[in-house]
C-alpha positions as CSV (number, residue, x, y, z in Angstrom):
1,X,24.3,26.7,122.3
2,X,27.7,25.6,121.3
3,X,27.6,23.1,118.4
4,X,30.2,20.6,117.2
5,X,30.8,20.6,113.4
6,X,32.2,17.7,111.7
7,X,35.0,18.4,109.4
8,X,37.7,16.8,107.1
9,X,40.9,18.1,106.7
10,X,42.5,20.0,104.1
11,X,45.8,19.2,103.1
12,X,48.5,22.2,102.1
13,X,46.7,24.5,104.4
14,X,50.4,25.4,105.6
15,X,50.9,29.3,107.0
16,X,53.8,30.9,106.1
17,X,55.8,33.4,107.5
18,X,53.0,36.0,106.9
19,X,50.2,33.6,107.8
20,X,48.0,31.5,105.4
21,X,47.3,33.1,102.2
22,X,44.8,31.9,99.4
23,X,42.8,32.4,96.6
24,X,39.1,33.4,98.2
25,X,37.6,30.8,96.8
26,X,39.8,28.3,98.0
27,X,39.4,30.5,101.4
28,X,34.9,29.7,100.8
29,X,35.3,26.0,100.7
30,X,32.8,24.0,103.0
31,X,35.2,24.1,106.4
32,X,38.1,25.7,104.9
33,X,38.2,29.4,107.1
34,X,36.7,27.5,110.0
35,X,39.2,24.7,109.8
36,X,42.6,27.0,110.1
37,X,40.6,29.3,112.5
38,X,39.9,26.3,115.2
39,X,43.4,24.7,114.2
40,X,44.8,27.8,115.5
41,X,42.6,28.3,118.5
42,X,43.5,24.4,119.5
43,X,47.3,25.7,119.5
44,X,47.3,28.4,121.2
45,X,45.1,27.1,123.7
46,X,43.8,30.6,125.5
47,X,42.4,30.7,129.0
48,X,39.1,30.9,129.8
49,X,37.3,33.9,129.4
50,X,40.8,35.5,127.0
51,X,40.2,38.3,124.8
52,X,40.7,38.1,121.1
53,X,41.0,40.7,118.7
54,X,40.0,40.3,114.9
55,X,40.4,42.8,112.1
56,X,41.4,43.5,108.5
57,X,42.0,45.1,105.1
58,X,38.4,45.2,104.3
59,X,39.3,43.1,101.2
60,X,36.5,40.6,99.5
61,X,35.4,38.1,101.7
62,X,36.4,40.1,105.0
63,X,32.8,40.2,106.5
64,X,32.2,37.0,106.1
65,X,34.9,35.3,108.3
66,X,34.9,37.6,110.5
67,X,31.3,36.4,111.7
68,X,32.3,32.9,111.3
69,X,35.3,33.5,113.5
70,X,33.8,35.5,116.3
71,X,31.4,31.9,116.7
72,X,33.9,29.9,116.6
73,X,35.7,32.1,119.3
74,X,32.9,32.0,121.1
75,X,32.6,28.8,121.3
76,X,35.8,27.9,122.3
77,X,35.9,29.9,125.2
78,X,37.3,33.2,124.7
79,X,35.5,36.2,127.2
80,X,35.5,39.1,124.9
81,X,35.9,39.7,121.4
82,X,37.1,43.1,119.9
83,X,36.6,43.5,116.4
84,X,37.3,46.4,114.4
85,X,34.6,48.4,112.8
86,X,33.1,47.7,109.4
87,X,35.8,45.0,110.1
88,X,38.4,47.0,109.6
89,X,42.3,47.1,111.5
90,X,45.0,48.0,110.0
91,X,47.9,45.1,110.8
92,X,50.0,48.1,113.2
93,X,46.8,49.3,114.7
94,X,45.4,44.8,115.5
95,X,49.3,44.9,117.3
96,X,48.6,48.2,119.1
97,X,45.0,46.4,120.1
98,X,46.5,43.3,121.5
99,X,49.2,45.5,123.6
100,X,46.9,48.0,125.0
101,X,44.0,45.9,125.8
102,X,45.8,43.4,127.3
103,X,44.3,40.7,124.5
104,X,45.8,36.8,124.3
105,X,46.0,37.6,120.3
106,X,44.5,38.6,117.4
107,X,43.1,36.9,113.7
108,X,44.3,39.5,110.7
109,X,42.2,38.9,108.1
110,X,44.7,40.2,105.2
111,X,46.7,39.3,102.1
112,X,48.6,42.2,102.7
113,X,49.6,43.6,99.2
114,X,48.5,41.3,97.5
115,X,45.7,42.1,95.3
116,X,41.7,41.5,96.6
117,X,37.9,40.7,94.9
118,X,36.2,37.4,94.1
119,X,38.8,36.0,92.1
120,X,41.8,37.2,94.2
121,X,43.7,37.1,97.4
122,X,42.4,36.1,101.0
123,X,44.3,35.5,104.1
124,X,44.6,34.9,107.9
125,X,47.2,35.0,109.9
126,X,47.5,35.0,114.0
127,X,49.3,37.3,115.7
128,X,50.4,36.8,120.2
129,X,50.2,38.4,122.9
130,X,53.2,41.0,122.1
131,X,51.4,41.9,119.5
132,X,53.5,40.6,116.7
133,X,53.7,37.5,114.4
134,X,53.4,34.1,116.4
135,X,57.2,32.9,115.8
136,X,57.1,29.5,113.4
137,X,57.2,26.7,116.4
138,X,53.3,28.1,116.5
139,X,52.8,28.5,113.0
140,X,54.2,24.9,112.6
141,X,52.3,23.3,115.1
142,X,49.2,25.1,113.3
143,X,50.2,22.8,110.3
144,X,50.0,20.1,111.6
145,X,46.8,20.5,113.6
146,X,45.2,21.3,110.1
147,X,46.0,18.2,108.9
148,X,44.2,16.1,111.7
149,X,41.5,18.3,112.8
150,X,38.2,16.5,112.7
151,X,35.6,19.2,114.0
152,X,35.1,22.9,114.7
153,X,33.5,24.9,117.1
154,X,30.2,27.7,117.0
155,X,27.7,28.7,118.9
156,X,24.2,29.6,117.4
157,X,24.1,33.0,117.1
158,X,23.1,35.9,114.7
159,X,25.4,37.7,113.1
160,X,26.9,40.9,114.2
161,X,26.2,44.6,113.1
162,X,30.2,45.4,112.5
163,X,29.2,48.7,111.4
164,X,27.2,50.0,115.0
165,X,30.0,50.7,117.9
166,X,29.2,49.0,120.7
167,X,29.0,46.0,123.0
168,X,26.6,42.6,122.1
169,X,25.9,39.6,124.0
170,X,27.0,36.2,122.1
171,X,26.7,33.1,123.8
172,X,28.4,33.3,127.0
173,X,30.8,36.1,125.7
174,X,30.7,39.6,124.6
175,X,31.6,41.2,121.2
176,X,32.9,45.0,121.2
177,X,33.2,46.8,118.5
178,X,35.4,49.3,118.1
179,X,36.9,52.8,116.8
180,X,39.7,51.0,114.2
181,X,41.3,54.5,114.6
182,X,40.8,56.4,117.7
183,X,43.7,54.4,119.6
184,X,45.9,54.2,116.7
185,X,45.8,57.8,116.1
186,X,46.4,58.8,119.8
187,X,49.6,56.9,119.9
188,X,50.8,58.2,117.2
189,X,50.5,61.5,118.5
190,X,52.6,60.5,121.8
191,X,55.3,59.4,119.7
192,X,55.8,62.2,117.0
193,X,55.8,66.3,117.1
194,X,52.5,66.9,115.5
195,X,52.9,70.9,116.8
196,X,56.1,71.1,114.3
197,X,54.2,69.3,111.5
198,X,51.0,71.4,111.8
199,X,53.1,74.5,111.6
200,X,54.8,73.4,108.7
201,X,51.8,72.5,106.6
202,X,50.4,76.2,108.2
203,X,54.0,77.6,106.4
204,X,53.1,76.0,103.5
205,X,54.2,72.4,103.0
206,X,52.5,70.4,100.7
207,X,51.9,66.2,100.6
208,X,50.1,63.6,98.7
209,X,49.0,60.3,100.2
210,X,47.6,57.5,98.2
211,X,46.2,55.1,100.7
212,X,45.1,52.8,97.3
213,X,41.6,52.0,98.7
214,X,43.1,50.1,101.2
215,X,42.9,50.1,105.0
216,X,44.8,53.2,105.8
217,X,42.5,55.7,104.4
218,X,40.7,56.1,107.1
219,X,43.8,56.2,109.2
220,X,45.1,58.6,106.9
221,X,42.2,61.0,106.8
222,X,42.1,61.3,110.8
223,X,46.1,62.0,111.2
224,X,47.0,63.7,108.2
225,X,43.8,66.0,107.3
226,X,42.2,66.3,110.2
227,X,44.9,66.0,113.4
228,X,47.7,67.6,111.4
229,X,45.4,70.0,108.8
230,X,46.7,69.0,105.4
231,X,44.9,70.2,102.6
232,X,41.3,67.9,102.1
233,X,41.8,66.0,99.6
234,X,45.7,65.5,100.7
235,X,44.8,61.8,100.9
236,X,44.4,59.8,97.8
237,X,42.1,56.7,97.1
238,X,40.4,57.1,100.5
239,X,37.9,55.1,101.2
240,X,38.7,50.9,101.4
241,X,37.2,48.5,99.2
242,X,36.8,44.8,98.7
243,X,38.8,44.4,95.5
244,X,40.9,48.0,96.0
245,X,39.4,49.6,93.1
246,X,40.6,46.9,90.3
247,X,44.6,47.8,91.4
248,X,47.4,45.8,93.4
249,X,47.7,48.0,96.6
250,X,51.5,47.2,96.9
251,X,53.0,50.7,97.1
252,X,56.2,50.3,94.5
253,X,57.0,51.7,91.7
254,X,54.8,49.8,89.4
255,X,51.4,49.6,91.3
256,X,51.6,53.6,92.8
257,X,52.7,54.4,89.3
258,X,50.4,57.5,89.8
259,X,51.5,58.8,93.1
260,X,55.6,58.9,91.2
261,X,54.1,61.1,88.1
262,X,52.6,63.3,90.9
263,X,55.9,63.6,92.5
264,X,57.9,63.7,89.6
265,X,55.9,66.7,87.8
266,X,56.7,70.3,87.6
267,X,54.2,71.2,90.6
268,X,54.6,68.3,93.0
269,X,54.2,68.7,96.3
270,X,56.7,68.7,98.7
271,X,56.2,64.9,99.8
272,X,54.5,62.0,98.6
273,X,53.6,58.7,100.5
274,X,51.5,55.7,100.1
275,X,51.0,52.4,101.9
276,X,49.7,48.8,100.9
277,X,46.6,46.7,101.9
278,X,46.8,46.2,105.2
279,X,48.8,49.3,106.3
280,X,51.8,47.9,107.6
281,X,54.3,49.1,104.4
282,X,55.2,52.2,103.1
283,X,56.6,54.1,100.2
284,X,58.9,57.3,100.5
285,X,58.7,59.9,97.6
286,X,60.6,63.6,97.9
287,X,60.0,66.2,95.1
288,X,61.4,64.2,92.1
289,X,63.5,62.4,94.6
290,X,63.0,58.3,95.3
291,X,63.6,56.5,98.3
292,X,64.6,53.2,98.6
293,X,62.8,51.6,101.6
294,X,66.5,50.4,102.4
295,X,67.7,54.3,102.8
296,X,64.0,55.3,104.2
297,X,64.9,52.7,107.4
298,X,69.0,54.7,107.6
299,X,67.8,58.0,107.0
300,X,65.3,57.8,110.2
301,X,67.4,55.8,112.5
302,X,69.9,58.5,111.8
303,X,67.4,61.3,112.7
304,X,64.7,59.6,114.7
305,X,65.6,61.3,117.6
306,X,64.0,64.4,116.6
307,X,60.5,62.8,117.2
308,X,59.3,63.4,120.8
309,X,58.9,59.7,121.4
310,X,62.4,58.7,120.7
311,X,64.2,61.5,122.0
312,X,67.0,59.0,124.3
313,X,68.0,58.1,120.6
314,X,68.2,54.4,119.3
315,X,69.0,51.7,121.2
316,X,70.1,49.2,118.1
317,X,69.0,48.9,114.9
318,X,67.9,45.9,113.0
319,X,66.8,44.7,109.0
320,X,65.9,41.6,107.0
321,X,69.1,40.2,105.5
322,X,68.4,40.9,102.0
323,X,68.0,44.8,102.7
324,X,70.7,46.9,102.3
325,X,73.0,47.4,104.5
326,X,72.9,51.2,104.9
327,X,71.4,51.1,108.1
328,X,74.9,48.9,109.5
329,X,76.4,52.2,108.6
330,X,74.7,54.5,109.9
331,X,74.4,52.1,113.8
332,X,78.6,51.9,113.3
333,X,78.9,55.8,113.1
334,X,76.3,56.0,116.4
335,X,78.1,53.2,118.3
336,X,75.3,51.1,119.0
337,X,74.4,47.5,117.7
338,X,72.8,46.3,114.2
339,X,71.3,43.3,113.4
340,X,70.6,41.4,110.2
341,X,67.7,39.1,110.5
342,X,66.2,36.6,108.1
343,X,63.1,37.8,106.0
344,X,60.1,37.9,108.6
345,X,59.0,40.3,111.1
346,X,58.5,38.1,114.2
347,X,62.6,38.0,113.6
348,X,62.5,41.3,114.9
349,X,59.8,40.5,117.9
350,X,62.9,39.0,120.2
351,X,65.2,41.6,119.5
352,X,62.3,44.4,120.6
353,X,60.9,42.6,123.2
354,X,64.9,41.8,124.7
355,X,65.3,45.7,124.1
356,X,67.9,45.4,122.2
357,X,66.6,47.5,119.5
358,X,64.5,50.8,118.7
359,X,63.9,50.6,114.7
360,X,63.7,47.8,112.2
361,X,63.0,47.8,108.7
362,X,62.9,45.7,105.2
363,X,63.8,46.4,101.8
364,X,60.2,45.1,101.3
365,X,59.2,48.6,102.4
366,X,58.5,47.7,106.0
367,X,59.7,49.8,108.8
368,X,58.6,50.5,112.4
369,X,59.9,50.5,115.9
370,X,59.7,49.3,119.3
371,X,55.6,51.4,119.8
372,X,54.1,47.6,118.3
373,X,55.4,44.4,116.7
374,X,54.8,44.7,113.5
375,X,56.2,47.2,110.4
376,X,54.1,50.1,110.4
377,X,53.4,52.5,107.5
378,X,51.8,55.2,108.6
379,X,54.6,55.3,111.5
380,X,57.3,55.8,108.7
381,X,55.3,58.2,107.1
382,X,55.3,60.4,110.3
383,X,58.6,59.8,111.0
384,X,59.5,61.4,107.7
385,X,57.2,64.2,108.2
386,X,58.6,64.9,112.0
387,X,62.3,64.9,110.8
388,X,61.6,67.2,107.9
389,X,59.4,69.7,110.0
390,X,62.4,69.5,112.6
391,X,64.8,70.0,110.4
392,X,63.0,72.4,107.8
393,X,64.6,70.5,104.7
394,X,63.2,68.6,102.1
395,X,63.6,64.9,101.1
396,X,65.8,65.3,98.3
397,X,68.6,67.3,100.7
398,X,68.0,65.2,103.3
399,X,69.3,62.4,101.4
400,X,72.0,64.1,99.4
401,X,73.0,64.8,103.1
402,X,73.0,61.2,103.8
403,X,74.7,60.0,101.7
404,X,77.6,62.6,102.1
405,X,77.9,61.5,105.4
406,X,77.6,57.2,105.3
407,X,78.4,56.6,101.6
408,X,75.4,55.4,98.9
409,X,73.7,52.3,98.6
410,X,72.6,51.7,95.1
411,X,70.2,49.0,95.7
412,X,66.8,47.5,93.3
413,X,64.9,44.5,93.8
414,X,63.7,42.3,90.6
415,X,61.1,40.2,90.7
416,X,59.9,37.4,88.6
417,X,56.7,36.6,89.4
418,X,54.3,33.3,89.0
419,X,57.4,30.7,88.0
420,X,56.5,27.4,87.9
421,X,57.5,26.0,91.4
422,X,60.1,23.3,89.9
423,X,61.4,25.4,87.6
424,X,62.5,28.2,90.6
425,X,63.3,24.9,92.8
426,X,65.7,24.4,90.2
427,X,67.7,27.3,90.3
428,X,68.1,27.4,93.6
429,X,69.3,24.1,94.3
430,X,71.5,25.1,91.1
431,X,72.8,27.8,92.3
432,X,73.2,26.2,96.0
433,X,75.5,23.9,94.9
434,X,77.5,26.6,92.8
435,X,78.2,28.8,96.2
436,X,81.4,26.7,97.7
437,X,83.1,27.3,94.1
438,X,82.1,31.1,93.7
439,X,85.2,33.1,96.6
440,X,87.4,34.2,94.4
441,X,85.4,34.6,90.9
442,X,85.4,37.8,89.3
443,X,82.6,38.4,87.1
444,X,83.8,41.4,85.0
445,X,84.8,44.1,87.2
446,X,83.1,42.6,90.5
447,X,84.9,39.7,92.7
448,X,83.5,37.1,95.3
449,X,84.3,37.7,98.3
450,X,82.0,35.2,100.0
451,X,79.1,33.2,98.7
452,X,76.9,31.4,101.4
453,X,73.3,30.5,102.8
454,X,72.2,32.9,105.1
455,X,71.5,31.3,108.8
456,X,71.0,33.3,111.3
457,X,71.3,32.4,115.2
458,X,68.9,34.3,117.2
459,X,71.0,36.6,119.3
460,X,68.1,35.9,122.4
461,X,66.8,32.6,122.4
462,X,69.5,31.3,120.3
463,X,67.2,29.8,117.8
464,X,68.8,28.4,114.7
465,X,66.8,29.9,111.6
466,X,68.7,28.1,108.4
467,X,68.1,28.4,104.6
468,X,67.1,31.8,104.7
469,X,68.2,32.9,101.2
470,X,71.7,32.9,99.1
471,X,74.1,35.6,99.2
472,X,77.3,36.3,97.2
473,X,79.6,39.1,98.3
474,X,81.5,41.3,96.2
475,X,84.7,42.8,97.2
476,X,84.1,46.5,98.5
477,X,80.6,45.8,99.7
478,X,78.2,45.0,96.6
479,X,76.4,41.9,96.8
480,X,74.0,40.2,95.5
481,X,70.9,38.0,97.3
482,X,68.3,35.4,95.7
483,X,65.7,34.1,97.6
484,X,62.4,32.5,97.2
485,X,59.5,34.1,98.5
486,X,56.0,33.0,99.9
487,X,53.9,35.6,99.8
488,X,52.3,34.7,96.6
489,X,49.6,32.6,95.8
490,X,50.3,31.3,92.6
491,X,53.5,29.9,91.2
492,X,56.8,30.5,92.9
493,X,58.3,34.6,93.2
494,X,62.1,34.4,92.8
495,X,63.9,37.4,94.5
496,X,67.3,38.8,93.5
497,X,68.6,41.8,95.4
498,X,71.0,43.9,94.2
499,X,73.1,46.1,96.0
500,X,76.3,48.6,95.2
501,X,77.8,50.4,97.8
502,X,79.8,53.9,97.1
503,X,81.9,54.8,99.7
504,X,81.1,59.0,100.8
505,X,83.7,60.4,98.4
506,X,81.9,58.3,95.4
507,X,79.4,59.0,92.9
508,X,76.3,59.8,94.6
509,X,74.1,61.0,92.1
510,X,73.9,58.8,89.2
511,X,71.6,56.6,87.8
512,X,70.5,53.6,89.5
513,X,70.2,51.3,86.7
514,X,73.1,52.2,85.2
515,X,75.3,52.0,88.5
516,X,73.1,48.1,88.9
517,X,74.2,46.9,85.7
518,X,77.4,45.1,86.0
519,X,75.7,43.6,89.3
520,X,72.6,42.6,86.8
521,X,74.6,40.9,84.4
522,X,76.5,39.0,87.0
523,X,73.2,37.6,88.4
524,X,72.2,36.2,85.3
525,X,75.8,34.7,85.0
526,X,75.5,33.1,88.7
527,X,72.4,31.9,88.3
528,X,71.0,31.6,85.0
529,X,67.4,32.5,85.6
530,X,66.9,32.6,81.7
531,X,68.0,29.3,81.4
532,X,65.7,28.2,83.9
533,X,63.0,30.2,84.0
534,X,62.6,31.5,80.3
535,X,62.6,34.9,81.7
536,X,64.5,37.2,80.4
537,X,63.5,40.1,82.3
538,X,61.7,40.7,85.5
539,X,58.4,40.9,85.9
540,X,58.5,44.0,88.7
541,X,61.4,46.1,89.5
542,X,61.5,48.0,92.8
């Protein structure tokens, strides 16, 4: 029997670019989950008897509106549900779902990186029929349903065993659950040589994965162990949990602390990976060797035709403004287009679906390609490992390499975390006005070329996407980018990028830090973030 809930809306239930995030017990208010879940399901409207997909990190409070969703779905019409097992999909492997199964969407049930258990992180955000991030006129109109929505659907029903395979009768639908893996893995075999990669481990090369008790070990375990016949034990923090064993599962420098003295020791292994909560990011780490995720996304469109799957090359390539532009180098030398995009992967949705690009990538260590709609970290990973068993060469020359041939890209990102939201408002209204005065400014040794706020014009709808962060430009291609971000839960994050280009002929092997800090100091002296924020330094560095 479908029922009719009663319901009062919550204000500031707005989804941002990854979706709607929360604390979870924000997320277990009376109405709260089912609320955004039916505000979404009145958008999007689906036809009768649709499919939906649902799946996520496994993180606290996972179970529990997954059940709630699959009655509201239900109850609203949808045919068929497919739902991950033990609720589990990682955020590549939903968009692979959508695509192959021919589904009208999916609910992800993530916070992404952000940290999970009782008193932390939940989130949901919907993804279309491409399989990628529904664009913001959806997300918008989303908003403003949750702010009217008087009632929500279910249908009496017990809950579902999301641990048995299978098919169950609810209400006038069906619910499948399925093998999170089993499709994931087998596309990932069409697109990369696992033949060259199983005889290199068989020669002898080593890697380490830290999957951070988060929803790629499982993923990991089937393609690296057992399809590719690492060593057991190859992958790291295995098994997913609710709160991801007490860490952050955002794989930087900070928070995979322990996978960087692994790769930095006198008996590292050849390679070293990790990825984040949902499994769509990635981190790149050679014997003693670094890479930023801004080189990661060059260094494989430059030799991502040695994979089976791309083997017509790259079509275009594409990143989020505030990465690096490395990858414009390396799409000049190859004579095809690059695209800078705002922050947000459903910027890069058009520009796939149009064809007018194979790879995309952000400095926020996302990077996939034109096989789903959303960034992909156990993709990147077997990128890396394809190119290397290809090439027989190892992370450290493959970059050296690199940058011999396209120049360096010094490039960190600071954070400061938690700020109180007027205070960051502030600044960047501050440092807004500051931009028409900056051309022409030198700031010790560096000189403003251009200062501006990025808006971008979508190159296939024509879409006007303004606001989308502050850039100044130094003469001889440094620059500098603040931005706000949203993926927090508390507070404001401000953002400043920093990036030095050395042209081939340069220094390309020195110290990062020491190469960012004139551009440090002349961030402070742009923006004054200590005199705004009280922070001195930044609370992560990546």
């Amino acid at each position: 029997m479908i029922r009719s809930i009663p319901s009062t809306p919550y204000a500031g239930q707005k989804p941002g670019t990854s979706g709607l995030r929360k604390k979870v017990r924000e997320f277990a208010q009376a109405n709260y989950a089912e609320n955004f879940i039916q505000a979404v399901i009145d958008v999007v409207a689906p036809a009768p008897g649709a499919t939906l997909v649902i799946g996520g990190d496994g993180r606290y409070h996972n179970r529990t509106v997954i059940q709630a969703a699959i009655r509201i779905a239900i109850a609203n019409g949808y045919g068929r549900v497919l739902v991950g097992q033990g609720g589990i999909l990682s955020t590549p492997a939903a968009s692979h779902v959508i695509r192959s199964y021919g589904a009208s969407g999916a609910l992800v049930l993530s916070a992404s990186h952000n940290p999970g258990g009782p008193d932390e992180d939940f989130g949901i955000k919907y993804n279309i029929a491409n399989g990628g991030p529904a664009p913001e006129a959806v997300t918008e109109a989303i908003y403003a349903r949750t702010l009217t929505i008087d009632r929500w659907l279910t249908v009496d029903a017990p809950d579902i065993d999301l641990d048995r395979l299978g098919d169950t009768p609810v209400g006038a639908g069906v619910v499948s659950v399925i093998d999170p893996v089993a499709d994931y893995a087998d596309l990932m075999a069409t697109l990369f040589d696992f033949a060259a990669i199983r005889a290199a481990v068989a020669a002898g090369f080593t890697a380490t994965f830290d999957a951070m008790h988060a929803v790629t070990g499982p993923y990991a375990v089937e393609i690296f162990e057992r399809r590719l016949g690492f060593a057991a034990g190859t992958v790291k923090n295995r098994v997913p949990l609710e709160d991801f064993g007490g860490h952050h599962p955002d794989p930087n420098r900070v928070h995979a602390k322990a996978l960087f003295d692994t790769m930095y020791a006198d008996d590292a292994p050849d390679f070293g990976a990790a990825s984040d909560g949902d499994g769509d990011r990635n981190l790149i780490v050679g014997r003693g060797c670094y890479v930023t995720p801004s080189d990661s996304l060059a260094m494989l469109a430059a030799n991502l035709h040695l994979a089976p799957g791309y083997a017509g090359g790259v079509k275009g390539i594409a990143r989020s403004m505030p990465t690096s532009a490395a990858a414009d180098r390396v799409a000049a030398a190859l004579g095809i287009p690059a695209f800078e995009t705002p922050t947000g992967w459903k910027f890069f949705g058009n520009l796939l679906d149009a064809g007018r690009i194979t790879i995309c990538g952000e400095e926020s260590a996302g990077t996939s390609s034109d096989h789903v709609r959303e960034k992909d970290g156990v993709w990147a990973v077997l990128a890396w490992l394809n190119i290397l068993a290809v090439r027989g060469i190892s992370v450290a020359a493959l970059a050296r390499e690199h940058w011999a041939t396209y120049g360096r890209t010094y490039y960190a990102r600071h954070d400061y975390e938690a700020l109180p939201t007027e205070a960051a408002a502030a600044l960047i209204a501050d440092l807004t006005a500051r931009l028409p005065a900056l051309p022409g400014t030198a700031f010790g040794p560096l000189h403003v070329d251009l200062a501006d706020s990025f808006c971008y014009v979508d190159p296939v709808d024509g879409a006007t996407s303004a606001n989308q962060g502050l850039r100044v430009l130094f003469a001889g291609g440094s620059r500098i980018v603040f931005r706000l971000s949203g993926t927090g839960t508390e507070g404001a994050t401000l953002r400043v990028y920093l990036e030095r280009y050395e042209p081939a002929d340069g220094a390309l092997d020195q110290d990062t830090d020491a190469m960012l800090a004139e551009l440090i100091a002349a961030a402070e002296a742009i923006a004054g973030i200590a005199r705004h924020t009280g922070r001195t330094q930044p609370s992560v560095i990546t």
